[in-house]
Every structure is written in C-alpha cells, then in structure tokens.
VEXVO-350258 format. One record per residue (C-alpha): residue number from 1; residue in one letter; x, y negated, z. Coordinates in steps of 0.02 Angstrom, whole numbers. Layout:
<nodes>
+-----+------+--------+--------+--------+
! pos ! code !     px !     py !     pz !
+-----+------+--------+--------+--------+
! NUM !    a !      X !      Y !      Z !
...
+-----+------+--------+--------+--------+
</nodes>
This chain:
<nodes>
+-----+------+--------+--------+--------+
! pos ! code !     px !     py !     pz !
+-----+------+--------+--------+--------+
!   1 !    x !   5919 !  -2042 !   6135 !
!   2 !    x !   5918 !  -2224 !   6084 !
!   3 !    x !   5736 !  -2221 !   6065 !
!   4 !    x !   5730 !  -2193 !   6244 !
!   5 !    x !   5881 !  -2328 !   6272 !
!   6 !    x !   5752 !  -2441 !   6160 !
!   7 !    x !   5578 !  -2417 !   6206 !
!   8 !    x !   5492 !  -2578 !   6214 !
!   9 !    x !   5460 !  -2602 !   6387 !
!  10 !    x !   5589 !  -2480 !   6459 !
!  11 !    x !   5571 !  -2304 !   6523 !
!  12 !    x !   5433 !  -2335 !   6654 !
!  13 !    x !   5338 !  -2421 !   6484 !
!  14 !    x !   5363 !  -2273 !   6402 !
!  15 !    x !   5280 !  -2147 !   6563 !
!  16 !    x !   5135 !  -2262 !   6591 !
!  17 !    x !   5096 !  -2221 !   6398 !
!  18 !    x !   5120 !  -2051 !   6414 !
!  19 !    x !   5024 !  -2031 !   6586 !
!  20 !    x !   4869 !  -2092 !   6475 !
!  21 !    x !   4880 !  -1945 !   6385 !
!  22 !    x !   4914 !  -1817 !   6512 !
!  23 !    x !   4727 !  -1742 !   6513 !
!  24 !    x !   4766 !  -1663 !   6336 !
!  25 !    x !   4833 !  -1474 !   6378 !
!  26 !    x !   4949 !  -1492 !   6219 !
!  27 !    x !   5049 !  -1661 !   6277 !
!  28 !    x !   5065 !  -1563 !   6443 !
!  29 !    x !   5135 !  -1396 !   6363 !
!  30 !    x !   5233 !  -1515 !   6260 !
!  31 !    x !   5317 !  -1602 !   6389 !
!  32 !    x !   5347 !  -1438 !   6504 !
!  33 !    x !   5465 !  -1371 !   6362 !
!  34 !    x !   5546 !  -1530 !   6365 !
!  35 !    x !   5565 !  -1509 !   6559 !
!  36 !    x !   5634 !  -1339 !   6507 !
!  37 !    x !   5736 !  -1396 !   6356 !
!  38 !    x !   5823 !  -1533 !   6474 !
!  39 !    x !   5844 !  -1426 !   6644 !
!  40 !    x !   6016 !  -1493 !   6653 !
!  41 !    x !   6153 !  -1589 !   6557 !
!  42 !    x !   6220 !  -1430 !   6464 !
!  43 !    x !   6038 !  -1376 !   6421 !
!  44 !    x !   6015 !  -1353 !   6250 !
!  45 !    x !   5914 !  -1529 !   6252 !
!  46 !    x !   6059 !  -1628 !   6299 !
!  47 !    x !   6176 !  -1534 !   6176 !
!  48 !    x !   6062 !  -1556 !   6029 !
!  49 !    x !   6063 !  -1754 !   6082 !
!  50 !    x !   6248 !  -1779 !   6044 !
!  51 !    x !   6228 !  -1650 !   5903 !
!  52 !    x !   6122 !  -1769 !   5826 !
!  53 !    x !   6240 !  -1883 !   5842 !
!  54 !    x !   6404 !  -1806 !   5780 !
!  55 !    x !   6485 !  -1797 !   5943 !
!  56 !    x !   6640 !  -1695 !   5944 !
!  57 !    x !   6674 !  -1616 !   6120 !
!  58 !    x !   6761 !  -1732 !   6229 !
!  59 !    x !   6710 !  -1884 !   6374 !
!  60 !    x !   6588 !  -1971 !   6241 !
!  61 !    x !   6529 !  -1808 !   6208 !
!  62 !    x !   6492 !  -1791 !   6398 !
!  63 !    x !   6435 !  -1934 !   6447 !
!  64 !    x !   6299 !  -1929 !   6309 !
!  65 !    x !   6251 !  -1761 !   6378 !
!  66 !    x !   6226 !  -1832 !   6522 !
!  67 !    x !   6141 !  -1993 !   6469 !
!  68 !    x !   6008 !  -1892 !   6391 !
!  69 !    x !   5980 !  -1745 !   6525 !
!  70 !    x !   5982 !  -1926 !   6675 !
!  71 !    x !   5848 !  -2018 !   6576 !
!  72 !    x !   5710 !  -1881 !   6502 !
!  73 !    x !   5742 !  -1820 !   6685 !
!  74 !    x !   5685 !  -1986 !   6761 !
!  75 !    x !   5546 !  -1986 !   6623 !
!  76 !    x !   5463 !  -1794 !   6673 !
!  77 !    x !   5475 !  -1870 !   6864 !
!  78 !    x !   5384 !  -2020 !   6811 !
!  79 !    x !   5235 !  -1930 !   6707 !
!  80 !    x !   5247 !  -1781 !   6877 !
!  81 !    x !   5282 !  -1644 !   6747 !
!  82 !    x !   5464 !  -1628 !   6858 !
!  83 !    x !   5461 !  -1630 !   7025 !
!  84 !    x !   5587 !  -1747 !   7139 !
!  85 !    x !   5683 !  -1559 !   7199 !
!  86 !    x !   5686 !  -1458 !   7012 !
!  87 !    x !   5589 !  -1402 !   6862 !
!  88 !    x !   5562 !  -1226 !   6867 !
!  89 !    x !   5433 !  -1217 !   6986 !
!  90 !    x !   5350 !  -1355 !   6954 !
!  91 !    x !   5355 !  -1297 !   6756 !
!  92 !    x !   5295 !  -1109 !   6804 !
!  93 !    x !   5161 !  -1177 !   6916 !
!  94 !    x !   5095 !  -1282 !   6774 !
!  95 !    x !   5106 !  -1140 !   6654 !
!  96 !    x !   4986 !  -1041 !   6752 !
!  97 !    x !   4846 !  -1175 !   6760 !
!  98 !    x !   4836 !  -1175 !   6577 !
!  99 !    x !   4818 !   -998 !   6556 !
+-----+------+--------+--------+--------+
</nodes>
C-alpha cells in the first residue's frame, strides 16, 4: 500500500483523479471489486497487502491489514463507489445499473 501512503498529493489527490474517470463503466466495475476485495480488514484485499509484503502473522501483520482495508476504504468513500454506512449495497446497486 505505499503507493497509496505516497501518492503525490495525498489520498484526496489521488480520488479527484479517479472521479475524472468515473464515466467509463470499466473504472467503475473496477473499483466495485475493489470495494468488494477490501470489505473489511481480513478481506482478501487487505491480506494480499501484507502478503505482498512478507508479513508473517503477528501486530505488524495487523496493523498493515488494517492500514490498507482504513485507507482504500476512505478512497471508495471519496470517488462514492462506498457509501458512509457499508459496501454491499451500495456495490449491488451499482451492479445493476450496468447491466
């Protein structure tokens, strides 16, 4: 996740950009399996994070779990792919306008 940590600009950078691109159908099915991908902080999203980065189980382990899940969180609230209250709705909603 240190792209995200590193983002020139910061996270709200980083949502303004993608908000740009938000009209193309793909970016949006893109970002709902993120939402999906990073429902919480043992979602497979997460876990992959500090699988990338060789984290044995343990606090670091955790809290880098966490770190990831807390910021693409903020990011799909930011771009309105996740609502404020939870993703599943919001994703399943979504899901049916592009069909």
């Amino acid at each position: 996740m240190t792209w995200l940590n590193n983002y020139p600009g910061g996270l709200g950078a980083l949502a303004a950009e993608i908000k740009a691109h938000l009209p193309n159908k793909l970016i949006r099915e893109g970002l709902m399996n993120i939402a999906e991908k990073f429902a919480s902080p043992d979602h497979i999203g997460p876990e992959s994070a500090a699988d990338f980065e060789e984290l044995p189980s343990g606090d670091q382990r955790a809290i880098l779990q966490r770190d990831a899940y807390e910021k693409t969180d903020y990011l799909l609230k930011a771009v309105e792919i996740r609502p404020v209250s939870g993703v599943n709705g919001l994703v399943n909603t979504m899901r049916e306008s592009l069909e």
